[in-house]
C-alpha positions as CSV (number, residue, x, y, z in Angstrom):
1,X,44.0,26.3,-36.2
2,X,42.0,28.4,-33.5
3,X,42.1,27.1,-29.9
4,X,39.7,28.6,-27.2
5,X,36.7,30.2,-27.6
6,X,35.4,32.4,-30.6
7,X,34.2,35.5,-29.9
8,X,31.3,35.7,-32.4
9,X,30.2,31.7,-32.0
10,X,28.7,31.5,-28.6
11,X,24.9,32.0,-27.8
12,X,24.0,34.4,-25.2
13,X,20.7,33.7,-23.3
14,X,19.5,36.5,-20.9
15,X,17.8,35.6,-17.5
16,X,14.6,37.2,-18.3
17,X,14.2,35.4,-21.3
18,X,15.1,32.0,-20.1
19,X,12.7,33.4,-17.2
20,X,9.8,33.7,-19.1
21,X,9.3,30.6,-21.0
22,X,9.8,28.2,-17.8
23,X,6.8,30.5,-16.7
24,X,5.1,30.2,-20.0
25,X,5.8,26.7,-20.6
26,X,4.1,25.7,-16.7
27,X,0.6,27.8,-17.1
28,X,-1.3,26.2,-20.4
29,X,-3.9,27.4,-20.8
30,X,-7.0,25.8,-19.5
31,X,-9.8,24.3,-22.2
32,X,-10.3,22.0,-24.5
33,X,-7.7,21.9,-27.6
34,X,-9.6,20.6,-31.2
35,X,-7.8,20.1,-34.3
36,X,-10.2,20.3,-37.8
37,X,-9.9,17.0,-39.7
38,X,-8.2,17.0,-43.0
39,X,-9.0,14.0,-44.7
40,X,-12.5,13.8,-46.4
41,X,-14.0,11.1,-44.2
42,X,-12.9,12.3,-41.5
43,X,-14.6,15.7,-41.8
44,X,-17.6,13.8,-43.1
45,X,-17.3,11.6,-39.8
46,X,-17.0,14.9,-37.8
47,X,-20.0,16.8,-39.3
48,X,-22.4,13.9,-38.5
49,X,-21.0,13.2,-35.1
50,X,-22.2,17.1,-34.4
51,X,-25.2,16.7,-36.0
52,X,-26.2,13.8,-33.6
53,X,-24.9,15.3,-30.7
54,X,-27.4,18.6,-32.1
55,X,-30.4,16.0,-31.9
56,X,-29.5,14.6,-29.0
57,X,-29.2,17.4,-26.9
58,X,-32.5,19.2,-28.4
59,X,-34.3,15.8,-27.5
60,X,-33.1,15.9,-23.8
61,X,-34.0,19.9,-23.6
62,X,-37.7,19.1,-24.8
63,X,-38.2,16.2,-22.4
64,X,-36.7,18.4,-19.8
65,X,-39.3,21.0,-20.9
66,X,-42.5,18.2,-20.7
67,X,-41.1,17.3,-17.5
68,X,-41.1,20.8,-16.2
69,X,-44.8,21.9,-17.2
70,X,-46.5,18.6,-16.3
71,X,-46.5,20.1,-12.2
72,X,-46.3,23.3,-10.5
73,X,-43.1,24.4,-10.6
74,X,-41.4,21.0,-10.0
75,X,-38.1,20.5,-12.0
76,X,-39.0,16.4,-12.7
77,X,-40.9,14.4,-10.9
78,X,-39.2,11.8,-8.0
79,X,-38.4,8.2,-10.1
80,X,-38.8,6.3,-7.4
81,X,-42.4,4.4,-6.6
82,X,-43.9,5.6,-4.0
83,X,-44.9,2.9,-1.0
């Protein structure tokens, strides 16, 4: 039986390796991670929840719009009753 160490058996890590993924493992990247769906009703769930979100925002742009050309200039109009 061999006793000590083996020449060809240990694992030699440099510092600059060892270096660099503490570095790459602390900066992830910034912004938002999305994974596709697989399963069938899930991608079916998926394709209708952007399809609302579509409509919904198209809806808020034109009331945005009719909000904006009713005065001059004025963004929206003040929500509040006036005294």
């Amino acid at each position: 039986m061999v006793q000590g160490k083996t020449k060809g058996l240990t694992l030699k890590t440099s510092r600059a390796s060892a270096r660099h993924s503490a570095k790459a493992g602390a900066n992830t990247k910034k912004g938002k991670r999305y994974v596709a769906p697989k399963q069938n009703s899930a991608v079916q769930q998926a394709a209708m929840h952007k399809k609302l979100s579509a409509k919904i925002s198209n809806s808020i742009e034109r009331q945005m719009v009719a909000a904006a050309s009713s005065g001059k200039l004025t963004i929206m109009k003040n929500a509040a009753p006036e005294p």
